[in-house]
N, C-alpha and C positions, 0 to 999 in steps of 0.2 A: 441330443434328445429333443424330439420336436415338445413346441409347448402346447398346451390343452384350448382349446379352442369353447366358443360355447354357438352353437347351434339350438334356431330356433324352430319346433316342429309348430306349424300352423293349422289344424282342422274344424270342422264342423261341429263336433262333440268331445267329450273326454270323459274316462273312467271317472268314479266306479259306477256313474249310472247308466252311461252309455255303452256298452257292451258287445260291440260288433268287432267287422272287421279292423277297418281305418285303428280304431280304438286301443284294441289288443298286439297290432303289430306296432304301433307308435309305442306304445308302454313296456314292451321288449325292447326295441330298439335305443330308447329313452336306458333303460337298462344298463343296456351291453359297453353304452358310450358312457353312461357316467363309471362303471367298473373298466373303461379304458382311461377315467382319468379328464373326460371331456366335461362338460356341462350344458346339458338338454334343459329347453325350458319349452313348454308346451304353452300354447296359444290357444282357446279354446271356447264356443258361445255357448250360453244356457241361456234357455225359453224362461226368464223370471218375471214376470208380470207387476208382481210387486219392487223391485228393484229399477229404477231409471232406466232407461236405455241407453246401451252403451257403457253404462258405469263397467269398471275395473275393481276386479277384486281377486285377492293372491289367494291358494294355498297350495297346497302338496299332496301329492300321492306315489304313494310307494319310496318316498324321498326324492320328487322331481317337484319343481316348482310349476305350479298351473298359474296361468293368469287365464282368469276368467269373464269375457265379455258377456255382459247382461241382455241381454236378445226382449227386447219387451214391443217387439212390432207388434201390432196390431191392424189385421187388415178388414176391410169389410168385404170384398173379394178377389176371390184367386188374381185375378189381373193385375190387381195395385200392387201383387207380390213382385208384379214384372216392371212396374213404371210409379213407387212411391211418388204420390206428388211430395212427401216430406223431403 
């Protein structure tokens, strides 16, 4: 019997506020592998302005572990999006 593995899914956003594609196929998928027995943990930034940048913080959805990166850039324009002097 093989043994259960854990896989890490990495994106851009994540449920329940972000609701698109990436979003809903990762939370199916996330799914299908922990009812195989696997362990999915999702990787995931949110835009929190009030929270550091960067900071780390856990929770769960639907019974998957989120780890949640704090997204608190700040830019003055589009360009610095390409070449942070930080």
């Amino acid at each position: 019997m093989a043994s259960a593995f854990r896989v890490l899914h990495a994106l851009h956003d994540y449920l329940p506020r972000h609701q698109a594609g990436s979003e809903i196929y990762v939370a199916g998928l996330c799914a299908a592998q922990a009812r195989a027995g696997q362990h999915p943990v999702v990787l995931a930034a949110e835009f929190d302005a009030d929270r550091p940048h960067g900071q780390i913080s856990w929770r769960s959805h639907a019974g998957i572990p989120v780890a949640e990166v704090a997204n608190a850039w700040q830019f003055a324009t589009f360009a610095e999006t390409y070449g942070s002097p930080a």
